[in-house]
C-alpha positions as CSV (number, residue, x, y, z in Angstrom):
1,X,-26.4,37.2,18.1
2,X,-28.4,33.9,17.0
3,X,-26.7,30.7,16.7
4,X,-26.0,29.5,13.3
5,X,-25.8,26.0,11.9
6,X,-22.4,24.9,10.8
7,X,-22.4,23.8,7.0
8,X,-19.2,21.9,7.9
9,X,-16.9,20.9,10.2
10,X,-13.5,20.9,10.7
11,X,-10.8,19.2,13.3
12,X,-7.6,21.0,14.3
13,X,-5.4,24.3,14.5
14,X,-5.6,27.3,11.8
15,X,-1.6,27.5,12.5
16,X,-1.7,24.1,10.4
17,X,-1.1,24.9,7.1
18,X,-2.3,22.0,5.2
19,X,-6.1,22.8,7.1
20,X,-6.0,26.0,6.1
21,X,-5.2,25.1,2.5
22,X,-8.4,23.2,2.7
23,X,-10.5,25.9,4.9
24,X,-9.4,29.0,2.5
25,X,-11.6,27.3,-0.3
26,X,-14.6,27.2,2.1
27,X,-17.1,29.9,3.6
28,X,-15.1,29.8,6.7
29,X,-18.4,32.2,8.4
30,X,-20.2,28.6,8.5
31,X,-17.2,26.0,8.9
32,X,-17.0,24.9,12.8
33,X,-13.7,24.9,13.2
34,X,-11.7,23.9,16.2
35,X,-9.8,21.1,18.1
36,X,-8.9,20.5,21.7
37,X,-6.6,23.3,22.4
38,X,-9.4,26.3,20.8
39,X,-11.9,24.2,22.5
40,X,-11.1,24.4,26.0
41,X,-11.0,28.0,25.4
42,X,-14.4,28.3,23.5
43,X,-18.4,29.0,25.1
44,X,-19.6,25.2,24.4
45,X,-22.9,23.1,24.9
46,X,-23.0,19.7,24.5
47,X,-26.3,17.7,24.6
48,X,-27.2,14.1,23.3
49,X,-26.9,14.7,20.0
50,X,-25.9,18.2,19.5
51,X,-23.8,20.7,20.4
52,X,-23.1,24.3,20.0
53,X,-19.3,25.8,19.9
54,X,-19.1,29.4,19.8
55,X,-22.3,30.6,17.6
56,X,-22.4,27.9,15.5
57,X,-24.5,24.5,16.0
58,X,-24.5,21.2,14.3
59,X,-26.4,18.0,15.7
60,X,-27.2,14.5,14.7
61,X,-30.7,15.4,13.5
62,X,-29.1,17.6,10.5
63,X,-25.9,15.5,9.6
64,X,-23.0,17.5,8.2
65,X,-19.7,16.5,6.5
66,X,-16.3,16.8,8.2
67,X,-12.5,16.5,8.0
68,X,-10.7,15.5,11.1
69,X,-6.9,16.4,10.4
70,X,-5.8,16.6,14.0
71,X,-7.2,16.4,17.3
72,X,-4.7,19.3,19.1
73,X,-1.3,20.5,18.0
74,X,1.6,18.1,18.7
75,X,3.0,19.8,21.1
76,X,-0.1,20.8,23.3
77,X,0.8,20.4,26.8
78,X,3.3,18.2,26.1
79,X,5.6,17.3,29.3
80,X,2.7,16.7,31.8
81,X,3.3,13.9,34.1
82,X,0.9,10.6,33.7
83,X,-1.8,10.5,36.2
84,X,-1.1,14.3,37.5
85,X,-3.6,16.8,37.8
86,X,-2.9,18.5,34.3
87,X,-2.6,15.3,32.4
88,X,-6.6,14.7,33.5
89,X,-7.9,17.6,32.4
90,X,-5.9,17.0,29.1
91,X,-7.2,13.8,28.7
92,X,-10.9,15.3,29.4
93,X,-10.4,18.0,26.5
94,X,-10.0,15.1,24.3
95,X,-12.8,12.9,25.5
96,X,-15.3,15.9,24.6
97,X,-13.8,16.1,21.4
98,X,-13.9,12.4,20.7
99,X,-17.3,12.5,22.5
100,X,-18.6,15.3,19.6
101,X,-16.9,13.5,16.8
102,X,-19.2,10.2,17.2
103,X,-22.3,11.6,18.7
104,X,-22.9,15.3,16.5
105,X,-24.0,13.9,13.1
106,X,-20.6,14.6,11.7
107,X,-20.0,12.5,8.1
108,X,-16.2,12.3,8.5
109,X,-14.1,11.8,5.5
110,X,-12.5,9.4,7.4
111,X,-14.0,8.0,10.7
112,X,-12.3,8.6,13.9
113,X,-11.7,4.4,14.5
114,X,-10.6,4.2,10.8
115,X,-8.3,6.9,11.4
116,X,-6.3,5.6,14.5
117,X,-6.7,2.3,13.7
118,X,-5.0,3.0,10.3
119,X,-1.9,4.8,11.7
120,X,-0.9,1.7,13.6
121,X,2.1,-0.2,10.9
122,X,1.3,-3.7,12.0
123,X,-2.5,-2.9,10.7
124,X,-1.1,-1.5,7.9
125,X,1.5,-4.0,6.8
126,X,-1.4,-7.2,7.4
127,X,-4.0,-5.1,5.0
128,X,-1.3,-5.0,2.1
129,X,-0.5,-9.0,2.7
130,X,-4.6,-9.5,3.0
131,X,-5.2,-7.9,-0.5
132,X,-2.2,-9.0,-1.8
133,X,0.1,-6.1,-2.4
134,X,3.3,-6.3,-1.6
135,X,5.3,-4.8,1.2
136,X,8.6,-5.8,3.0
137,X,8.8,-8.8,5.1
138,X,7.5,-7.2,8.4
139,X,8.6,-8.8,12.6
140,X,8.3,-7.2,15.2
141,X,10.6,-9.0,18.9
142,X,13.0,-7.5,21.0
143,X,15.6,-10.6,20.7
144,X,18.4,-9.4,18.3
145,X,18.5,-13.3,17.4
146,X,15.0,-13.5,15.7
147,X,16.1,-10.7,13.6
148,X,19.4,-11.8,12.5
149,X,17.7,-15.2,11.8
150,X,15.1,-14.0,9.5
151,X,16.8,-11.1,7.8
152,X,20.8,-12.6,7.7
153,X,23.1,-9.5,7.0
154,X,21.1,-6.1,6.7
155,X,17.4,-5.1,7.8
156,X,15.3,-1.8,8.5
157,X,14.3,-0.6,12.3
158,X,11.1,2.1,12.3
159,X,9.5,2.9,15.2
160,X,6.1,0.6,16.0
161,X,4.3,3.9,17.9
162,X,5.1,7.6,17.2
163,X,7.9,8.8,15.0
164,X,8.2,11.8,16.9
165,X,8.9,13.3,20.2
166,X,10.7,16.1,22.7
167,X,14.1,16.0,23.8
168,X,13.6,19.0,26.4
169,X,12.7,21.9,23.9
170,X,13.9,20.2,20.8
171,X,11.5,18.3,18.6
172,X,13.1,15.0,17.6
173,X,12.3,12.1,14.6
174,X,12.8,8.5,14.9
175,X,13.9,7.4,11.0
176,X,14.0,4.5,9.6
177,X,17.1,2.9,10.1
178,X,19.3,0.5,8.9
179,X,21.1,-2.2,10.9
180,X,23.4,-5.0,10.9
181,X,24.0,-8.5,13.0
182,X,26.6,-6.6,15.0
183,X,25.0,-3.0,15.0
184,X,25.4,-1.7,18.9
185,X,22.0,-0.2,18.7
186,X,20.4,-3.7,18.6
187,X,20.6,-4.1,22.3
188,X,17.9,-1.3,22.6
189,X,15.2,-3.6,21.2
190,X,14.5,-4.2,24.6
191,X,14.1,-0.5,25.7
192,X,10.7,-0.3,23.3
193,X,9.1,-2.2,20.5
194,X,10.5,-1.5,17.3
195,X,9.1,-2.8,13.7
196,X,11.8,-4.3,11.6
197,X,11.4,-5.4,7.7
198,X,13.5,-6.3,4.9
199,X,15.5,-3.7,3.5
200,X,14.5,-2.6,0.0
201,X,16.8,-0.8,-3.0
202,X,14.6,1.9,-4.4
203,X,15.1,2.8,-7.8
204,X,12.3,5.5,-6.8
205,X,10.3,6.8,-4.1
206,X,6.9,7.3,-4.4
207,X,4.8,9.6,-2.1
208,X,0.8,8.7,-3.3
209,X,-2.2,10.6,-1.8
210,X,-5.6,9.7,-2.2
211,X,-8.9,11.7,-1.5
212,X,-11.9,9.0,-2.0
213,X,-11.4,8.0,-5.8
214,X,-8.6,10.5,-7.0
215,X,-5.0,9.5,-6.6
216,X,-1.7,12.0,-7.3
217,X,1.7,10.9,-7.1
218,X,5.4,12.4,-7.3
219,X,8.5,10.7,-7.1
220,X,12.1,11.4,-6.1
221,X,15.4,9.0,-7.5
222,X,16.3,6.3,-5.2
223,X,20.3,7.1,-5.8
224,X,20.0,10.8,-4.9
225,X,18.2,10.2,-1.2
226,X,19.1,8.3,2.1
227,X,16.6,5.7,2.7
228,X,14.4,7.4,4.6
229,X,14.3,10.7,2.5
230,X,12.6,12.3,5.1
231,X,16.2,12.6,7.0
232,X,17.0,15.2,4.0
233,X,16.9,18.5,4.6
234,X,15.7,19.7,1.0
235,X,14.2,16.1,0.0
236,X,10.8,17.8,0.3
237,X,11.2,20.3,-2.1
238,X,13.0,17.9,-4.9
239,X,9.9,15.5,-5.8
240,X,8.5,15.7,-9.1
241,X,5.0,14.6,-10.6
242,X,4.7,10.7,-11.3
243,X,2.7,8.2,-13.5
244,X,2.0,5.6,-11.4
245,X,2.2,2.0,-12.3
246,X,-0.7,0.4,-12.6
247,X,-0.2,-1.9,-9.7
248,X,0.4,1.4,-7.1
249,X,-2.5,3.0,-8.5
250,X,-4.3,-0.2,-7.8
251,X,-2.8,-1.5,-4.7
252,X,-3.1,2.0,-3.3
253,X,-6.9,2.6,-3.9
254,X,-7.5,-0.8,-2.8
255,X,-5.9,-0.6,0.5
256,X,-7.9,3.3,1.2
257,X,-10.9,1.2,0.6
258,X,-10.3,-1.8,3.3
259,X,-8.7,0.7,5.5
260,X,-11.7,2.6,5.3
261,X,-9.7,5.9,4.7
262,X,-11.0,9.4,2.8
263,X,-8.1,10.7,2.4
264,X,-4.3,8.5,2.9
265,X,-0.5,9.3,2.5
266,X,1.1,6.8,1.1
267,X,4.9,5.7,1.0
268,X,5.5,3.7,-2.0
269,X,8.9,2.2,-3.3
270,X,9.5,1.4,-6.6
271,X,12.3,-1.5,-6.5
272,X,13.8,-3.5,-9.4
273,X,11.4,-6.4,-8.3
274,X,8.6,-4.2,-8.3
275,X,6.3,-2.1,-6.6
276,X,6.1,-1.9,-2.4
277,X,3.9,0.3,-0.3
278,X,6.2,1.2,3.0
279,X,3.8,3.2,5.0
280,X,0.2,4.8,5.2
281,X,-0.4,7.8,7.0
282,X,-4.0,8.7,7.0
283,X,-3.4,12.6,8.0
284,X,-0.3,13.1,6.6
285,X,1.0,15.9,4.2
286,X,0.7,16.8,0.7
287,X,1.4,20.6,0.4
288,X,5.4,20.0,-0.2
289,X,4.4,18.3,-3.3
290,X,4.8,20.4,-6.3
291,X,1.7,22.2,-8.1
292,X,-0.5,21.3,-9.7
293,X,-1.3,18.1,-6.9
294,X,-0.8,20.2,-4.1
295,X,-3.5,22.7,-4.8
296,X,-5.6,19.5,-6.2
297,X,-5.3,17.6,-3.3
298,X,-6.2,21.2,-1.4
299,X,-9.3,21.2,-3.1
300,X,-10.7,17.9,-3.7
301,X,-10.8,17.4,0.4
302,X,-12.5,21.4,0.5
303,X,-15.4,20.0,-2.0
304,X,-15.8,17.0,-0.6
305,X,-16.5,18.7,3.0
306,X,-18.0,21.5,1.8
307,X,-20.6,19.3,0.1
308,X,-20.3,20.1,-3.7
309,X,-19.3,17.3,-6.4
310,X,-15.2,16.0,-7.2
């Protein structure tokens, strides 16, 4: 059968449902699609500039749009021991796929660098004080005394790196948490570095995506959810489509822009002293949010990579 060139491409699993809500509204026949896990099992050939996965090609001399929403599933070969045999060839899998990304003519919706570098909350936090948009007084130490110094009574741990990992078979989250001058769990600071900030009192929470130039937003009450609403079982299914003020709207369209991000998730907490953004996730998820954004959202990233007009 002769090789075909890809009219897009797309990074990560078809057991993800938020990239198939995208690749469902494209002609999937011509959409490269794959990540490391599919592509250690796939017929490949990489050469300067091009490569060719399966029966579809793509190559920097015929540039192409692309969405990267994940480079392998979370837990793909999780448990292998640093520096062992398996965690090589891992770590291999993922150079190729890096190595594709940058060198195959691939017009990301959001850049590779733009994308890690984005996920990272220190990065995150010194963009909103850059452009002047407020978020919550942000340190990061492991000596309790520093904290208690600059936040008195009450203040907010989240985790600096990932949120998430495996406790044997069961997947675990790290919320945000909130702690006091004699909470026991201070004397972990010194296990790992943890970001601490002010606490806020939402009135609401905001959850804002953006794909280029189009923002949606819904919103759950502050008084009905823990403060990080994530830790609720059936918080997902309760938000509701938002206006936005006109300083998220702003704030959160001006902070895609210097982050260099296509497409962002962003936490946003309305207070009674007004309006802070909380985090950014630049792959995060939308579908939960009710219709007609989640479709939208769906959509907007599908013509975008597929090539046609917003």
């Amino acid at each position: 059968m002769t090789d075909r060139s890809a009219l897009a491409v797309v990074v990560g699993s078809v057991s993800d449902e938020h990239l198939l809500a995208v690749i469902n509204r494209l002609p999937m026949d011509d959409v490269a699609i794959f990540d490391a896990e599919t592509l250690s099992g796939a017929d490949f050939l990489l050469l300067p500039g091009s490569v060719r996965i399966g029966e579809l090609q793509f190559s920097a001399a015929k540039p192409v749009r692309g969405w990267l929403r994940r480079l392998a599933p979370p837990d793909w070969q999780r448990g292998l021991v640093l520096e062992s045999h398996d965690a090589v060839v891992k770590a291999a899998w993922l150079s190729l796929l890096i190595s594709i990304a940058r060198t195959c003519g691939v017009q990301w919706l959001t850049e590779p660098e733009a994308l890690v570098g984005a996920e990272n909350k220190l990065v995150q936090a010194i963009a909103a004080q850059q452009l002047g948009i407020a978020t919550p007084e942000t340190i990061v130490t492991n000596d309790p005394d520093e904290l208690c110094g600059a936040f008195h009574e009450e203040f907010v741990i989240k985790p600096l790196g990932p949120g998430h990992f495996y406790d044997g078979e069961d997947a675990r989250v790290v919320y945000t948490t909130v702690l006091h001058r004699d909470s026991p769990e201070l004397a972990r600071l010194r296990t790992a570095p943890f970001l601490a900030q002010r606490k806020l009192t939402a009135i609401k929470h905001l959850r804002v995506v953006t794909v280029l130039d189009r923002i949606w937003a819904a919103s759950i009450d502050g008084d009905d959810w823990p403060l990080d609403w994530r830790s609720a079982a059936n918080a997902h299914s309760a938000f509701v489509a938002a206006k936005l003020p006109t300083a998220v709207a702003d704030g959160a369209l001006l902070l895609v822009d210097h982050l260099k991000l296509g497409y962002s998730s962003q936490d946003w907490l309305i207070c009674e002293d007004g309006c802070y953004v909380v985090d950014i996730n630049p792959a995060g998820q939308w579908l939960f949010l009710p219709e007609p954004i989640a479709s939208s959202v769906a959509e907007a990233i599908a013509r975008w990579v597929g090539g046609g007009t917003r």
